[in-house]
C-alpha positions as CSV (number, residue, x, y, z in Angstrom):
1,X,108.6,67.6,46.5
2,X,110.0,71.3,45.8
3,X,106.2,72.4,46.2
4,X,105.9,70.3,49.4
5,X,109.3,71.9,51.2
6,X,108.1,75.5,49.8
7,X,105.1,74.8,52.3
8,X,107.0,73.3,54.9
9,X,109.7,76.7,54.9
10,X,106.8,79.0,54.6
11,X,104.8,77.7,57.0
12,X,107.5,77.6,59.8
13,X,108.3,81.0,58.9
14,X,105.1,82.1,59.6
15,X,105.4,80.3,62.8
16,X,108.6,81.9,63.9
17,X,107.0,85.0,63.3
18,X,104.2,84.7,65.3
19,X,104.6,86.3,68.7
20,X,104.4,83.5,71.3
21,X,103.8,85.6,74.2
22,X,100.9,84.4,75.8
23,X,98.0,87.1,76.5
24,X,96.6,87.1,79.9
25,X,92.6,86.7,80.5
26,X,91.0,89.7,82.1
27,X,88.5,88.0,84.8
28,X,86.1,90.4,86.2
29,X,85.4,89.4,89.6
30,X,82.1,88.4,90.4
31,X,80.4,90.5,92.9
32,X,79.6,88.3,96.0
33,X,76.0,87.5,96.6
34,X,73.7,89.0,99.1
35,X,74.8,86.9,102.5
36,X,71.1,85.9,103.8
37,X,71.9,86.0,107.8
38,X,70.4,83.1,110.1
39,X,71.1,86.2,112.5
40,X,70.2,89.6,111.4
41,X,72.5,92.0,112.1
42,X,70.9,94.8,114.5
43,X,73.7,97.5,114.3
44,X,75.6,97.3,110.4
45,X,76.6,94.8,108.2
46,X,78.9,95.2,105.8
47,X,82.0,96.5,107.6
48,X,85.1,97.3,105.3
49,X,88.4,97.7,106.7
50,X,89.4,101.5,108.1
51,X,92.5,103.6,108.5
52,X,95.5,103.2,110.2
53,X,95.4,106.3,112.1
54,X,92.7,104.8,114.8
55,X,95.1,101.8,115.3
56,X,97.8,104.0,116.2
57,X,95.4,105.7,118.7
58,X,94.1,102.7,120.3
59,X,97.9,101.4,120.5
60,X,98.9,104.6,122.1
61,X,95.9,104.4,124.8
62,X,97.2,100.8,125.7
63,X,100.7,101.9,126.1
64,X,100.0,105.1,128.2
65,X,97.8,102.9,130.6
66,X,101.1,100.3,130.8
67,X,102.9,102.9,131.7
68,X,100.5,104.5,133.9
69,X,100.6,108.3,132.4
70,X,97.2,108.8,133.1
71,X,96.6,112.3,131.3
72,X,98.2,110.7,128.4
73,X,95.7,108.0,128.7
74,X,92.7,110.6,129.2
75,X,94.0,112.6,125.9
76,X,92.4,109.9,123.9
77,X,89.0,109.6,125.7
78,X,86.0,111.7,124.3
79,X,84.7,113.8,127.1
80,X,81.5,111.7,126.5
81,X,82.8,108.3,126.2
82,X,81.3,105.0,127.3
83,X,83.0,102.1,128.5
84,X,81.7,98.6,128.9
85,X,83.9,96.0,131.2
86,X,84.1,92.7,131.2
87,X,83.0,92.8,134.6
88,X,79.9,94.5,133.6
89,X,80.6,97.7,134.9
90,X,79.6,100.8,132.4
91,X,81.4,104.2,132.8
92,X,80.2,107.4,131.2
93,X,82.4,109.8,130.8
94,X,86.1,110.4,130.4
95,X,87.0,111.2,134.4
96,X,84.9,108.0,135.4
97,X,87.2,106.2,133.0
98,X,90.2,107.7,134.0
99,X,89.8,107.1,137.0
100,X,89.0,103.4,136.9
101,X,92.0,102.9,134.8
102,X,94.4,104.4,137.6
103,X,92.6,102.4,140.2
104,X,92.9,99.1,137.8
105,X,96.3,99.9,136.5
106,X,98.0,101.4,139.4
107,X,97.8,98.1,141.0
108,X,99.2,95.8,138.7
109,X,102.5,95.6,136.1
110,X,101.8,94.2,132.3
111,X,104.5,92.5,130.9
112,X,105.5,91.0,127.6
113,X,101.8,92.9,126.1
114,X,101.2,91.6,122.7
115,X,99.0,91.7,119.9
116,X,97.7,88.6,118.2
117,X,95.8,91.1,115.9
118,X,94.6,94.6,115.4
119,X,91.9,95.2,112.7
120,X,90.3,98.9,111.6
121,X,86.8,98.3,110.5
122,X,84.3,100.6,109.1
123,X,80.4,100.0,109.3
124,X,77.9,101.0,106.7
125,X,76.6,103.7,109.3
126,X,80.2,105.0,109.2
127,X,81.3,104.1,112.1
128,X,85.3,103.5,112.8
129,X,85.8,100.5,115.2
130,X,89.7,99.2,115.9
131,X,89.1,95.5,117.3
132,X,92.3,94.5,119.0
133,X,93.0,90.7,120.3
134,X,95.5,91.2,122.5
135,X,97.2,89.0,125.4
136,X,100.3,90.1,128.6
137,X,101.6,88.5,131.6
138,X,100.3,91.1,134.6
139,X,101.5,91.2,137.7
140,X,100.3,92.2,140.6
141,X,101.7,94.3,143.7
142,X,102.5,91.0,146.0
143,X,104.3,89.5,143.0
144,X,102.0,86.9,141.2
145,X,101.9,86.8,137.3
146,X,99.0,85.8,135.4
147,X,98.7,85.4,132.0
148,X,96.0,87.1,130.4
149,X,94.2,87.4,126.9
150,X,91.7,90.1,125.7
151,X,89.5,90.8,123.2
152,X,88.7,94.5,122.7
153,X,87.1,96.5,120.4
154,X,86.9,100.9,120.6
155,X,84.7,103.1,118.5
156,X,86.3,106.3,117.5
157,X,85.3,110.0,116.2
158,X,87.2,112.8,115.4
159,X,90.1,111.0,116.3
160,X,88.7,109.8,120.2
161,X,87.5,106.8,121.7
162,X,84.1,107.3,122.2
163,X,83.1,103.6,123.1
164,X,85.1,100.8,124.3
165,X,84.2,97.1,124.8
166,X,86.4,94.8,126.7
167,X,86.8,91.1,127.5
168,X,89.2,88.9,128.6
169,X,90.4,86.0,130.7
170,X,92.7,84.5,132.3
171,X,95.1,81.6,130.3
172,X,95.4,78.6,132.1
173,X,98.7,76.6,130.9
């Protein structure tokens, strides 16, 4: 019995010595597989997300344009910059899109502007995008508001939109 409580005593001792602290498993992600697209991507697969910098840009455009400072606006257009509206229309070049923004904007109030989400992206060709889904109340000179949502996205370089492509549409409630 002596020999039996010996065991017992040593045995727990060796339990209460043993750390209990439990050791966490490495798990080394697995790298996704290759996505086989139903579509093929013609321009870049494979975007990761950008900087923050082009998201401040694009926020500062929208804001100059709200607030109709039009040379403001123009500081962050490329000289060579392509837009593409939702109408269809396509301006080249930073006075054409100037000046369709004062003609657009001049008209009109926006009101309670808001952002739903504003993603930097970067493509495998290395091309910085900032798509922005956005959504304001606009008003327009004789007083009537419509609510309006967008989907945007502009191409930077060197810290200038170079391309911007625009969509939206009215909400009906």
């Amino acid at each position: 019995m002596k020999k039996l409580l010996i065991c017992f005593f040593v045995t727990g001792s060796l339990m209460a010595c043993t750390s209990t602290e439990k050791k966490s498993t490495e798990t080394a992600e697995k790298a996704p597989e290759k996505l086989e697209h139903i579509y093929k991507p013609t321009y870049t697969d494979n975007f990761k997300i950008g900087g923050e910098e082009n998201v401040m840009i694009a926020e500062q455009f929208h804001k100059a344009g709200f607030d109709k400072d039009f040379e403001k606006l123009g500081s962050f257009i490329s000289d060579t910059a392509v837009f593409y509206g939702e109408d269809g229309t396509t301006l080249k070049g930073k006075a054409a899109i100037v000046d369709y923004m004062k003609n657009s904007f001049s008209e009109i109030t926006i009101k309670n502007y808001s952002i739903g989400a504003i993603i930097p992206v970067v493509g495998e060709n290395g091309h910085q995008w900032v798509d922005i889904w956005d959504q304001a109340e606009i008003v327009t000179k004789d007083g009537k508001s419509i609510k309006y949502q967008w989907a945007d996205a502009f191409r930077f370089e060197n810290g200038k939109i170079v391309m911007f492509l625009g969509y939206g549409k009215a909400i009906k409630e």
